[in-house]
VEXMAR-264307 format. One record per residue: residue number from 1; x, y, z of N, C-alpha, C, O in turn. Coordinates in nm, 4 decimals. Example, Ala and Ser with C-alpha at 12.3 -4.5 7.8 and 13.67 -1.06 7.14 Angstrom:
// residues 2
nr; n_X; n_Y; n_Z; ca_X; ca_Y; ca_Z; c_X; c_Y; c_Z; o_X; o_Y; o_Z
1; 1.3190; -0.5690; 0.7800; 1.2300; -0.4500; 0.7800; 1.3200; -0.3300; 0.7800; 1.4236; -0.3319; 0.8465
2; 1.2850; -0.2250; 0.7080; 1.3670; -0.1060; 0.7140; 1.2900; 0.0030; 0.7870; 1.3409; 0.1138; 0.8039
***
This chain:
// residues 158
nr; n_X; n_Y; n_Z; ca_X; ca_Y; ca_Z; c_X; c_Y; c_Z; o_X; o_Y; o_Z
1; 6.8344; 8.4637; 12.9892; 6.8335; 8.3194; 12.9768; 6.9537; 8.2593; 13.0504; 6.9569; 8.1487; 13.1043
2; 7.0456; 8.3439; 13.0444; 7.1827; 8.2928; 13.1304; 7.1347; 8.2570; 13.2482; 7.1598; 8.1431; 13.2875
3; 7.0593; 8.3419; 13.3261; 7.0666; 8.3232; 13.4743; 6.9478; 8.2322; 13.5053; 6.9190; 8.2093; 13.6227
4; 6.8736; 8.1763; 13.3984; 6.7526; 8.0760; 13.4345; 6.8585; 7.9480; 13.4177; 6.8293; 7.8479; 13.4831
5; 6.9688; 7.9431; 13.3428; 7.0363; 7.8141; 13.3297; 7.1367; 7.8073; 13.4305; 7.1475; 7.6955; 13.4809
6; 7.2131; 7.8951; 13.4739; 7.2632; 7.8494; 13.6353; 7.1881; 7.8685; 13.7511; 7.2197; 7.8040; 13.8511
7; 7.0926; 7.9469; 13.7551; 6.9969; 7.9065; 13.8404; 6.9309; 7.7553; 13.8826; 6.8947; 7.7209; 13.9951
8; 6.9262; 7.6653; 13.7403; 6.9333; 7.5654; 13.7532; 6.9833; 7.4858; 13.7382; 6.9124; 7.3885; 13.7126
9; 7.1531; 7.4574; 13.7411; 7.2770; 7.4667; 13.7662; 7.2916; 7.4445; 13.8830; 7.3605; 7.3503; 13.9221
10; 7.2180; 7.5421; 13.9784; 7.2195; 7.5357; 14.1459; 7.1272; 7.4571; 14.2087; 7.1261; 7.4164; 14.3249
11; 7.0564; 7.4414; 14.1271; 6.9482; 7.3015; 14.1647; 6.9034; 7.1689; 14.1155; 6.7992; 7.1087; 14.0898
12; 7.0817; 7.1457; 14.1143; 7.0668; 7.0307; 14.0366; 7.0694; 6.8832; 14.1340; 7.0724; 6.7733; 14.0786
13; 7.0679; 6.8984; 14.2931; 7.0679; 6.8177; 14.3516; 6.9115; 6.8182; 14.3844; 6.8817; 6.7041; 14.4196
14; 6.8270; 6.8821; 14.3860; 6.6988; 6.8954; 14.4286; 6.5778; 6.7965; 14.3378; 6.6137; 6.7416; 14.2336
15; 6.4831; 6.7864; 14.3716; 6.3902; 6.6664; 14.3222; 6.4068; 6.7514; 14.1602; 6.4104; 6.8668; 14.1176
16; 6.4162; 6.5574; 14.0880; 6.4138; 6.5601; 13.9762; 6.2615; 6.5880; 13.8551; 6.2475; 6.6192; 13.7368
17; 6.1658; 6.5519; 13.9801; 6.0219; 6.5869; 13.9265; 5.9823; 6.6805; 13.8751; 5.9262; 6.7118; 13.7701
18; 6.0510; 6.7644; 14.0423; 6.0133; 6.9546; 14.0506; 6.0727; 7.0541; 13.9387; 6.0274; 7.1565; 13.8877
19; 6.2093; 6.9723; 13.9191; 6.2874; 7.0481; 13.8399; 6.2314; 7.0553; 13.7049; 6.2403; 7.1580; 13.6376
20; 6.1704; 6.9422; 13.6611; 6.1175; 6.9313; 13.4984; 5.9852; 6.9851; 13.4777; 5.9433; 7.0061; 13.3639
21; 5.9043; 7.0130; 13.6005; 5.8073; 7.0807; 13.5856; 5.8174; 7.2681; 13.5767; 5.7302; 7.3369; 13.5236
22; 5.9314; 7.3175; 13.6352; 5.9831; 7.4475; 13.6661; 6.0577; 7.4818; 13.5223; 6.0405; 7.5920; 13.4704
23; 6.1526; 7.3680; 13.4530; 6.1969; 7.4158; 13.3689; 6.0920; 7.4510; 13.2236; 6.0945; 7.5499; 13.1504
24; 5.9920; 7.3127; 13.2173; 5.8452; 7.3709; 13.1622; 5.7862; 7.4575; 13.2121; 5.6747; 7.4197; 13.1762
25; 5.7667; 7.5475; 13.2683; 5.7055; 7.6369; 13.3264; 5.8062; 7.7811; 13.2798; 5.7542; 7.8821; 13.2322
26; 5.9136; 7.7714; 13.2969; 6.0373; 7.8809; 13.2379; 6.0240; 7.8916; 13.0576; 6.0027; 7.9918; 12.9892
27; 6.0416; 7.7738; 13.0224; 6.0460; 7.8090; 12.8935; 5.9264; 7.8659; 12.8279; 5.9335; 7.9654; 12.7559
28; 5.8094; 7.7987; 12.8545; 5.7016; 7.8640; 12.8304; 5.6726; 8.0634; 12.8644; 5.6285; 8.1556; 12.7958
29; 5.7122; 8.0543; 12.9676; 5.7408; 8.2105; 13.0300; 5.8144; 8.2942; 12.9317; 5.7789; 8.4012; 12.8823
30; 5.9641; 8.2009; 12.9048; 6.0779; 8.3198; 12.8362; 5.9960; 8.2753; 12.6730; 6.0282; 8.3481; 12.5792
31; 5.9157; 8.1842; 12.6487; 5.8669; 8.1698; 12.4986; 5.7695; 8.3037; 12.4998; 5.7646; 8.3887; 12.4108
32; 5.7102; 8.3019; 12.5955; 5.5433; 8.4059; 12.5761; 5.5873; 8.5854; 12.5950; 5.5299; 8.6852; 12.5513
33; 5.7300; 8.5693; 12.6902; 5.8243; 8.7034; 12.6920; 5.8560; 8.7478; 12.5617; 5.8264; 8.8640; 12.5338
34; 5.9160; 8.6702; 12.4687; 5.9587; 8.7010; 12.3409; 5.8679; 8.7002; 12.2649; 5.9108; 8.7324; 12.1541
35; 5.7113; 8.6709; 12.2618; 5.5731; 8.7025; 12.1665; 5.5496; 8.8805; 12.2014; 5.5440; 8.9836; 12.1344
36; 5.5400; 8.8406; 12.3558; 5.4903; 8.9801; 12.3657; 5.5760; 9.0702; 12.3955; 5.5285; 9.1698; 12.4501
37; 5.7169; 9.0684; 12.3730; 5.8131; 9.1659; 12.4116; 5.7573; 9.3536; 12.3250; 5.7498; 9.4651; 12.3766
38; 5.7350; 9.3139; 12.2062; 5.6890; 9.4575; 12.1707; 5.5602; 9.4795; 12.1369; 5.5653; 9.5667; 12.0502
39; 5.4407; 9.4481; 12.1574; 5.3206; 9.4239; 12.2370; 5.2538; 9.5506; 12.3514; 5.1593; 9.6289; 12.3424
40; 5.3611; 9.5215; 12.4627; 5.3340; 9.6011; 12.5485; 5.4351; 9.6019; 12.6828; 5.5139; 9.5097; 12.7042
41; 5.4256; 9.6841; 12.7441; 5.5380; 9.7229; 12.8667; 5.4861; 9.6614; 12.9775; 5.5547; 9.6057; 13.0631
42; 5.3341; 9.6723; 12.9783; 5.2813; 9.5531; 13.0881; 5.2778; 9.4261; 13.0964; 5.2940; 9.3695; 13.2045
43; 5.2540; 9.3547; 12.9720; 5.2846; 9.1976; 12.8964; 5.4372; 9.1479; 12.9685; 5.4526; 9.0344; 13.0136
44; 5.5388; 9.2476; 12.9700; 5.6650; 9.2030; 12.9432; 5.7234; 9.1978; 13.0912; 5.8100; 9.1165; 13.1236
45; 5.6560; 9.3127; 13.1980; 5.6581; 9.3100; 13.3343; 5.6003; 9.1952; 13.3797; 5.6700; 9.1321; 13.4592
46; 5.4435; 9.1278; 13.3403; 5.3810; 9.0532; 13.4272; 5.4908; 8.9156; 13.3816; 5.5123; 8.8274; 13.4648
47; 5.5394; 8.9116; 13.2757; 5.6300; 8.8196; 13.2225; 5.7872; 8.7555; 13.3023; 5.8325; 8.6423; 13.3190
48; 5.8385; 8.9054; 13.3397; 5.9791; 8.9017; 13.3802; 5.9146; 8.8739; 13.5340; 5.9984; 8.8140; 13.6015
49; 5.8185; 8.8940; 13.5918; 5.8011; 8.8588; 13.7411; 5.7621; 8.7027; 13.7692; 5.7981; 8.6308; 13.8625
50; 5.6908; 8.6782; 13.6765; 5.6724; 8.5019; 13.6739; 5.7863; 8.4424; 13.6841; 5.8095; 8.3504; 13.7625
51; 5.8711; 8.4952; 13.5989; 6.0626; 8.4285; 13.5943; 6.1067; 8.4362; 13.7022; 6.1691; 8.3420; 13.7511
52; 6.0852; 8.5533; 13.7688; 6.1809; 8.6078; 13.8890; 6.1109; 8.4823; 14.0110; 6.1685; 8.4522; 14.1156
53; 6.0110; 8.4389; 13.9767; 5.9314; 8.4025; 14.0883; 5.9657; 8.2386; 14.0158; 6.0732; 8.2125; 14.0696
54; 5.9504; 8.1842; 13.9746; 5.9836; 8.0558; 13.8655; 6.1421; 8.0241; 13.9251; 6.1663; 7.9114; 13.9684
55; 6.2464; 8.1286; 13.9245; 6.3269; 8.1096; 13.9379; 6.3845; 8.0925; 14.1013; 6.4871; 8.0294; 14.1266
56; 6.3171; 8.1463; 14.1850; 6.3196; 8.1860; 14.3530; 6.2716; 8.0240; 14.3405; 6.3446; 7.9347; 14.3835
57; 6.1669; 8.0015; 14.2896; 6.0906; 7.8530; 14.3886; 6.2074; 7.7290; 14.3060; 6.2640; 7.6349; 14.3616
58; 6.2147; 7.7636; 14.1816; 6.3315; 7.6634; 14.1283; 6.4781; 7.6341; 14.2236; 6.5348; 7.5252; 14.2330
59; 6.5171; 7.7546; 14.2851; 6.6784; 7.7533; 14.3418; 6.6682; 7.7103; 14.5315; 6.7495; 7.6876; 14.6211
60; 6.5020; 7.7183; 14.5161; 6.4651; 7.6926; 14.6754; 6.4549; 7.8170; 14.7690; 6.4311; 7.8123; 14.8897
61; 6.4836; 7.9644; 14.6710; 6.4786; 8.0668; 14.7771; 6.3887; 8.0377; 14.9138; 6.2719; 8.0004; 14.9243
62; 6.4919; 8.0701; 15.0178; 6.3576; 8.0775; 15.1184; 6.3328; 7.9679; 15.1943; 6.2763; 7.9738; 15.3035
63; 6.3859; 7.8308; 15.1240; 6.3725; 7.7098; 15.2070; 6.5400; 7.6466; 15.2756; 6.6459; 7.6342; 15.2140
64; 6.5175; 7.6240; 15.3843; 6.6455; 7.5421; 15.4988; 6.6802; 7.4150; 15.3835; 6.6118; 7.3276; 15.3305
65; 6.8138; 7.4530; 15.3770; 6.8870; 7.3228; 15.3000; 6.8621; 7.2220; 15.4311; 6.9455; 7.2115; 15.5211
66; 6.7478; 7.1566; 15.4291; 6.6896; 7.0352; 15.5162; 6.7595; 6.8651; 15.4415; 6.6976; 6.8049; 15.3538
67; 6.8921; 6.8151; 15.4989; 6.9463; 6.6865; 15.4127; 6.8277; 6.6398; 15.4677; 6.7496; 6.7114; 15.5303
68; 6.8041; 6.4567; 15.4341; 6.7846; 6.3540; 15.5079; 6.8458; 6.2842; 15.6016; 6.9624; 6.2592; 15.5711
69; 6.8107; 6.2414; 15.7085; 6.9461; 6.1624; 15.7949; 6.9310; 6.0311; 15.7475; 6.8185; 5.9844; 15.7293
70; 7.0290; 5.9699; 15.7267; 6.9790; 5.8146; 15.7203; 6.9254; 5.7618; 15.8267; 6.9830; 5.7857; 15.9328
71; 6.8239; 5.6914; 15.8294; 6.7477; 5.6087; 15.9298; 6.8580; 5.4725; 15.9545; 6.9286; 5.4193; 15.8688
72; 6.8490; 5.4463; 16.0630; 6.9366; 5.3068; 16.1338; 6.8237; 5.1858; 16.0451; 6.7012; 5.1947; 16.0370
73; 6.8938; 5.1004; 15.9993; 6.8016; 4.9394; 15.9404; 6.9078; 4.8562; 15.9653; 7.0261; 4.8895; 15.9721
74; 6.8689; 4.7654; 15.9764; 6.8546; 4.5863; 16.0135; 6.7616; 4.5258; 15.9462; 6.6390; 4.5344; 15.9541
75; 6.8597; 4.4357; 15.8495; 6.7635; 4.3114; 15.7550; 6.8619; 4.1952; 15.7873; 6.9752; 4.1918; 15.8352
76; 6.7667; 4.0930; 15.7384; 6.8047; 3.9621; 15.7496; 6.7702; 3.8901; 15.6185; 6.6520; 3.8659; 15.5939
77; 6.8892; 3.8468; 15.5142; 6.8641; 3.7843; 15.4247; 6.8951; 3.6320; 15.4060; 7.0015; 3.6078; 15.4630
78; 6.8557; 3.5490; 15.3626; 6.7328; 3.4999; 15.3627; 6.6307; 3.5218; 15.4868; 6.6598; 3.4902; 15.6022
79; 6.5155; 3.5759; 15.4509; 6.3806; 3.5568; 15.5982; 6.2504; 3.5234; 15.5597; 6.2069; 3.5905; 15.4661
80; 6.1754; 3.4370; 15.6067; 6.2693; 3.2722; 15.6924; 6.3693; 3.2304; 15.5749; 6.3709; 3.2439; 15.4526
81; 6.4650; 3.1640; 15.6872; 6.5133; 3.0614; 15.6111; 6.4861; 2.9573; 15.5974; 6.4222; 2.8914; 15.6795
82; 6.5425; 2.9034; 15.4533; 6.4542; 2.7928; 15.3931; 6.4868; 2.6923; 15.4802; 6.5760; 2.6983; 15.5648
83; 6.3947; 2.5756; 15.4533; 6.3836; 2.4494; 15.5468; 6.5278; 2.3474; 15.4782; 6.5975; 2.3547; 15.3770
84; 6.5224; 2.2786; 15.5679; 6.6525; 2.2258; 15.5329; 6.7122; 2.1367; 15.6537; 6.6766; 2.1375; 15.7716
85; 6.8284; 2.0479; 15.5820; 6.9089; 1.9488; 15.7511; 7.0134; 2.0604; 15.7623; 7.0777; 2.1416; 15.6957
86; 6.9901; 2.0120; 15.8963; 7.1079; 2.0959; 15.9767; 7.0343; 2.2610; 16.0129; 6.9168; 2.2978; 16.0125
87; 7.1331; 2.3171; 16.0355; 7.0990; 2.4668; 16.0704; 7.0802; 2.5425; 15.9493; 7.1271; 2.4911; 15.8478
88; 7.0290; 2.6395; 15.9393; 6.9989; 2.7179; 15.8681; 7.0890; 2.8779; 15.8943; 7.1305; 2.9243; 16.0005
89; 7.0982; 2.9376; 15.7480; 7.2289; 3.0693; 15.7793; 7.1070; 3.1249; 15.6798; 7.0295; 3.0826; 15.5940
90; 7.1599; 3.3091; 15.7834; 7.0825; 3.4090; 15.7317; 7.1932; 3.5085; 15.7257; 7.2630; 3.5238; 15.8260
91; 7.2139; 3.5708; 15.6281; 7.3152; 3.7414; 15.6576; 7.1936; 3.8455; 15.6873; 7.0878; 3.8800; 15.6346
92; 7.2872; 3.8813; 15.8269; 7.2435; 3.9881; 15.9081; 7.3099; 4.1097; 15.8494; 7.4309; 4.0979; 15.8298
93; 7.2454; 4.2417; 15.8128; 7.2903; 4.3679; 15.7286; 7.2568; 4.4986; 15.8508; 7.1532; 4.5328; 15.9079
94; 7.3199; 4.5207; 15.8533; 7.2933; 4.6814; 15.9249; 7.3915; 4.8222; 15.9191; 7.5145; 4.8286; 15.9170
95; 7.2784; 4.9447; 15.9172; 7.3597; 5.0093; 15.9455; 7.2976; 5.1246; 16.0406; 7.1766; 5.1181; 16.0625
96; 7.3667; 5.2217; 16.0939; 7.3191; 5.2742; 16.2259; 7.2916; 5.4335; 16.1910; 7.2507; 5.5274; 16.2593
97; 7.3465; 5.4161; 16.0080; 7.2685; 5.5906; 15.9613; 7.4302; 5.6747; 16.0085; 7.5493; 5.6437; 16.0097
98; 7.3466; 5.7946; 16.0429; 7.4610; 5.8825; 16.1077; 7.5229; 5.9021; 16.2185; 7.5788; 6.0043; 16.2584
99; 7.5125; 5.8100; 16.2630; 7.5164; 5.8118; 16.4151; 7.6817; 5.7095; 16.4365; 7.6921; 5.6201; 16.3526
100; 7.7651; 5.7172; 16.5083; 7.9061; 5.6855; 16.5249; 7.8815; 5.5347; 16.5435; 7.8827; 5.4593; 16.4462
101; 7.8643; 5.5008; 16.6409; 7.8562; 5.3273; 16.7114; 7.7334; 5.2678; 16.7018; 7.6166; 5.3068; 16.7023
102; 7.8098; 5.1279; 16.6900; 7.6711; 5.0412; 16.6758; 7.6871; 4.9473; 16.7207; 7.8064; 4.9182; 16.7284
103; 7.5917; 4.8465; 16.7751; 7.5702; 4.7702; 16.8069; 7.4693; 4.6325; 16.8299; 7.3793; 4.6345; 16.9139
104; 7.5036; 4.4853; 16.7236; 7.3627; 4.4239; 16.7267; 7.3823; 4.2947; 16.8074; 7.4704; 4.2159; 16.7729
105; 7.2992; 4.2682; 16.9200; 7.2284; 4.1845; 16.9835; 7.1633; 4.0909; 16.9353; 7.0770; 4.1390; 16.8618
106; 7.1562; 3.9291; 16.9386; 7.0365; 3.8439; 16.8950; 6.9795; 3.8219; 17.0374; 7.0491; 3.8252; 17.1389
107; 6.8254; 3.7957; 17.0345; 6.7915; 3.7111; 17.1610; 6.6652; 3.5997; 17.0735; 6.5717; 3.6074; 16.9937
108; 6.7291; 3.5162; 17.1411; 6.6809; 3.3652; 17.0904; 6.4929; 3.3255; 17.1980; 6.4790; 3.2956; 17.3166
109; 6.4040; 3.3413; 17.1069; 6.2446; 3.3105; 17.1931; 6.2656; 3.3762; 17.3008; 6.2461; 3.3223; 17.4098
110; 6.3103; 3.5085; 17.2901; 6.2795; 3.6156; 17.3918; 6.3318; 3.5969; 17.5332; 6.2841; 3.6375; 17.6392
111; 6.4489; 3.5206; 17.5078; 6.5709; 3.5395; 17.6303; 6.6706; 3.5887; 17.6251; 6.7237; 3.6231; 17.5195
112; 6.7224; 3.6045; 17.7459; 6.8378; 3.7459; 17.7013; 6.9106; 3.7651; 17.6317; 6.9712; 3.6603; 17.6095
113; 6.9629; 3.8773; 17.5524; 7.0232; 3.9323; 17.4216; 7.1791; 3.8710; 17.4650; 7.2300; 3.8771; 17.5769
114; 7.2179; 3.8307; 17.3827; 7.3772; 3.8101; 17.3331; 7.4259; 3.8981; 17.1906; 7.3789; 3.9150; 17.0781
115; 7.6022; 3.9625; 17.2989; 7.5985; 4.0384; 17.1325; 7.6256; 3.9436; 17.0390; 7.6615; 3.8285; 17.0639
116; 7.6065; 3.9975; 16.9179; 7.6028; 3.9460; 16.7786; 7.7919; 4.0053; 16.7276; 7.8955; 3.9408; 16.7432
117; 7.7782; 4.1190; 16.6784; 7.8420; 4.2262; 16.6958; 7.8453; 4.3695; 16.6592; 7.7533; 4.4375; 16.6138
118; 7.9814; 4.4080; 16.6897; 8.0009; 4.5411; 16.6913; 8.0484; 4.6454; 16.5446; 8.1412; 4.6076; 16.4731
119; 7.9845; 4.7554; 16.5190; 8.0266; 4.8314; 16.4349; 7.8968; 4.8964; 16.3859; 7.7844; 4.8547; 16.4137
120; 7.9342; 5.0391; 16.2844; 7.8605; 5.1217; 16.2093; 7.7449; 5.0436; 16.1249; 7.6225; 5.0549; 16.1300
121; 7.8086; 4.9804; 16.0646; 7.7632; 4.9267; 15.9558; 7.8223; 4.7897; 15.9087; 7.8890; 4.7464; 16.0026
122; 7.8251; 4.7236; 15.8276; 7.8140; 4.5717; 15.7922; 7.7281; 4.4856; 15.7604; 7.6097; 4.5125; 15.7403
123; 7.7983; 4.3281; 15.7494; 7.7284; 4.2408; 15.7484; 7.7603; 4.1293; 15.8230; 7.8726; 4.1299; 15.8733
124; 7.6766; 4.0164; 15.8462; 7.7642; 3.8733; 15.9119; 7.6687; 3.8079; 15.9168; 7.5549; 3.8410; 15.9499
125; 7.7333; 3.6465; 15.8628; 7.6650; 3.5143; 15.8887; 7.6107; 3.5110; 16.0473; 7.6677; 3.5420; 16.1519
126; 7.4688; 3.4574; 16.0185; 7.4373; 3.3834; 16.1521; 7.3668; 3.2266; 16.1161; 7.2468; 3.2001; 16.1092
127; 7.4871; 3.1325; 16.0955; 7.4775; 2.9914; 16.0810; 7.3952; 2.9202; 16.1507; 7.3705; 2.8100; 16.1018
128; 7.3282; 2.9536; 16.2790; 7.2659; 2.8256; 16.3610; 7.1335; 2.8805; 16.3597; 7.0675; 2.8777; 16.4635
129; 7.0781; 2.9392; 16.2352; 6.9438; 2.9346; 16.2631; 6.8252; 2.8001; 16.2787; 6.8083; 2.7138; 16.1925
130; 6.7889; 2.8044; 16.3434; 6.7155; 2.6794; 16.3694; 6.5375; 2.6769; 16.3528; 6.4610; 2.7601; 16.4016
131; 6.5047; 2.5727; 16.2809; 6.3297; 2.5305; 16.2944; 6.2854; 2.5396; 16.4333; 6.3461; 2.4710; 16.5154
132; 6.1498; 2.6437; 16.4884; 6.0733; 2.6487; 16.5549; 6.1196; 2.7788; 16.6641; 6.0236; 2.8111; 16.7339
133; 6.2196; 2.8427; 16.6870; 6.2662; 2.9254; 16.6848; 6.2577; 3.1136; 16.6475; 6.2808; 3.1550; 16.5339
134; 6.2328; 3.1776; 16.7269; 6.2484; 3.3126; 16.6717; 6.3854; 3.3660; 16.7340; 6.4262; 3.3559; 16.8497
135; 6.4369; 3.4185; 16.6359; 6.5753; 3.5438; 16.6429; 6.5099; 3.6745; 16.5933; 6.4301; 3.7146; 16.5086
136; 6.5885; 3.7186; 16.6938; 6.5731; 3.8506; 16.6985; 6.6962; 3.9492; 16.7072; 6.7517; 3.9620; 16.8163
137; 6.7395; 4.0166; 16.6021; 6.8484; 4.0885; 16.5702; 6.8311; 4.2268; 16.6484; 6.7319; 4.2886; 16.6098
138; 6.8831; 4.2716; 16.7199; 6.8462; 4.3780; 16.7978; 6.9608; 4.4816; 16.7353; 7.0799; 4.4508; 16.7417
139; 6.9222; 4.5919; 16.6816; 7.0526; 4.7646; 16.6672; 7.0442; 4.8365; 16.7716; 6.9423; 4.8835; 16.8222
140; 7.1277; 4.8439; 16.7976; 7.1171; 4.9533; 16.9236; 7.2816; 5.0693; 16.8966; 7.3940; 5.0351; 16.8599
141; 7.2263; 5.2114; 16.9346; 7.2667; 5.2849; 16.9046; 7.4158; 5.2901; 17.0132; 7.4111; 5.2681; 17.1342
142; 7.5160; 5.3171; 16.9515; 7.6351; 5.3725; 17.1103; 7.6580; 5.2183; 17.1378; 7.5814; 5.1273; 17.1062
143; 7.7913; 5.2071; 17.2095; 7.8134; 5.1280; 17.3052; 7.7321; 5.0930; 17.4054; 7.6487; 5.1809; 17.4271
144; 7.7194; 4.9598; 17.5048; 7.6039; 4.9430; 17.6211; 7.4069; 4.9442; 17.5567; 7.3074; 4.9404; 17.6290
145; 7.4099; 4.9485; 17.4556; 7.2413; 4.9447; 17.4197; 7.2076; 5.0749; 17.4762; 7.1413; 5.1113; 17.5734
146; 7.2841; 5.1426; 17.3706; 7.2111; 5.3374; 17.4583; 7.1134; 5.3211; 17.4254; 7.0297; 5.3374; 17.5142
147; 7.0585; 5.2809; 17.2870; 6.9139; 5.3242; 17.2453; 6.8586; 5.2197; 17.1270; 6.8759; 5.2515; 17.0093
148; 6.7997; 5.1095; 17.1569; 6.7209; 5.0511; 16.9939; 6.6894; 5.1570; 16.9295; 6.6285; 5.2546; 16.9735
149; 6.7492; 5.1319; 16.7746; 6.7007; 5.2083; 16.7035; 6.6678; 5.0958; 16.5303; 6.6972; 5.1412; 16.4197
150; 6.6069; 4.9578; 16.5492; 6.5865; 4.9351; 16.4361; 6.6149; 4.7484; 16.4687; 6.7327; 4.7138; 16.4772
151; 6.5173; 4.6515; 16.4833; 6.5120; 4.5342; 16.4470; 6.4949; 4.4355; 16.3659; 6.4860; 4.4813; 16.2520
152; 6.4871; 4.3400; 16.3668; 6.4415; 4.2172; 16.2606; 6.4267; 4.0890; 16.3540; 6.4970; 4.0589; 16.4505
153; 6.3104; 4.0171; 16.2974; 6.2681; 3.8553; 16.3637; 6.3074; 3.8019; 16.2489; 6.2690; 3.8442; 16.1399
154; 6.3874; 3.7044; 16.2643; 6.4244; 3.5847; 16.1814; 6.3531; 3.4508; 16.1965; 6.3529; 3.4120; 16.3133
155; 6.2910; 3.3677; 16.1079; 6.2735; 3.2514; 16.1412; 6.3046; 3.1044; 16.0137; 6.3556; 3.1191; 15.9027
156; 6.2782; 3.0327; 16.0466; 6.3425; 2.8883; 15.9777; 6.1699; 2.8322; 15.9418; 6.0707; 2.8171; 16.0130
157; 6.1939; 2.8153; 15.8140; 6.0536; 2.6990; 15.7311; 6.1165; 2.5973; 15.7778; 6.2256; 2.5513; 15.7444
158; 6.0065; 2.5467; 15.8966; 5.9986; 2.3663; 15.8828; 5.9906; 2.3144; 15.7666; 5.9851; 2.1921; 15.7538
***
């Protein structure tokens, strides 16, 4: 029983689903081990191999510690923005994941990009949103626009 509890001990970062279905699946095992422990010598083998095997798929034997990368996003909060006098302000949010540099661009009804700005991650006002209008928040990966990796269209309720 020791080694079914640091066994899962060691898999305690792994899906929380999998884990509660494996640990039902163990106890039931080490419950039906201890019915049939003096029973029979075959009962108690087909028993201790379910564990051994319960316990391999519980700790991940066998599978590439595969992380997630964070994906690059760009949001725009408020979107649209509400109608209103004067200009309209949206906070622009991004971040570029794992990746070192970043960089976001607006281009206003699909003329050329102006930076916004620079960095990993953040946030920042963009005050002059305007009625009839599309913005377009552009991420781009690296210094120079190495690579879009993640947009947003902003617009204003008349």
């Amino acid at each position: 029983m020791q080694l079914i509890e640091s066994s899962f001990h060691m898999s305690l970062a792994r899906d929380p689903q999998f884990q509660s279905v494996m640990i039902k699946a163990l106890e039931f095992l080490a419950s039906r081990a201890t019915l049939l422990r003096e029973r029979s010598h075959h009962s108690t083998t087909l028993i201790a191999l379910g564990l051994v095997v319960a316990i391999a798929l519980l700790t991940g034997c066998g599978q590439s510690d595969k992380r997630k990368v964070p994906t690059p996003t760009i949001r725009a909060s408020p979107n649209p923005v509400p109608a209103g006098p004067g200009k309209g302000t949206t906070t622009v949010s991004w971040d570029i994941g794992d990746r070192p540099k970043g960089e976001v661009y607006v281009s206003v009804d699909g003329k050329a990009e102006k930076l916004f700005v620079r960095g990993a991650r953040g946030s920042k006002q963009a005050a002059w949103i305007s009625a009839g209008s599309i913005f377009e928040f552009r991420l781009y990966e690296g210094p120079d626009r190495v690579a879009l990796v993640a947009s947003v269209r902003v617009t204003r309720t008349q």
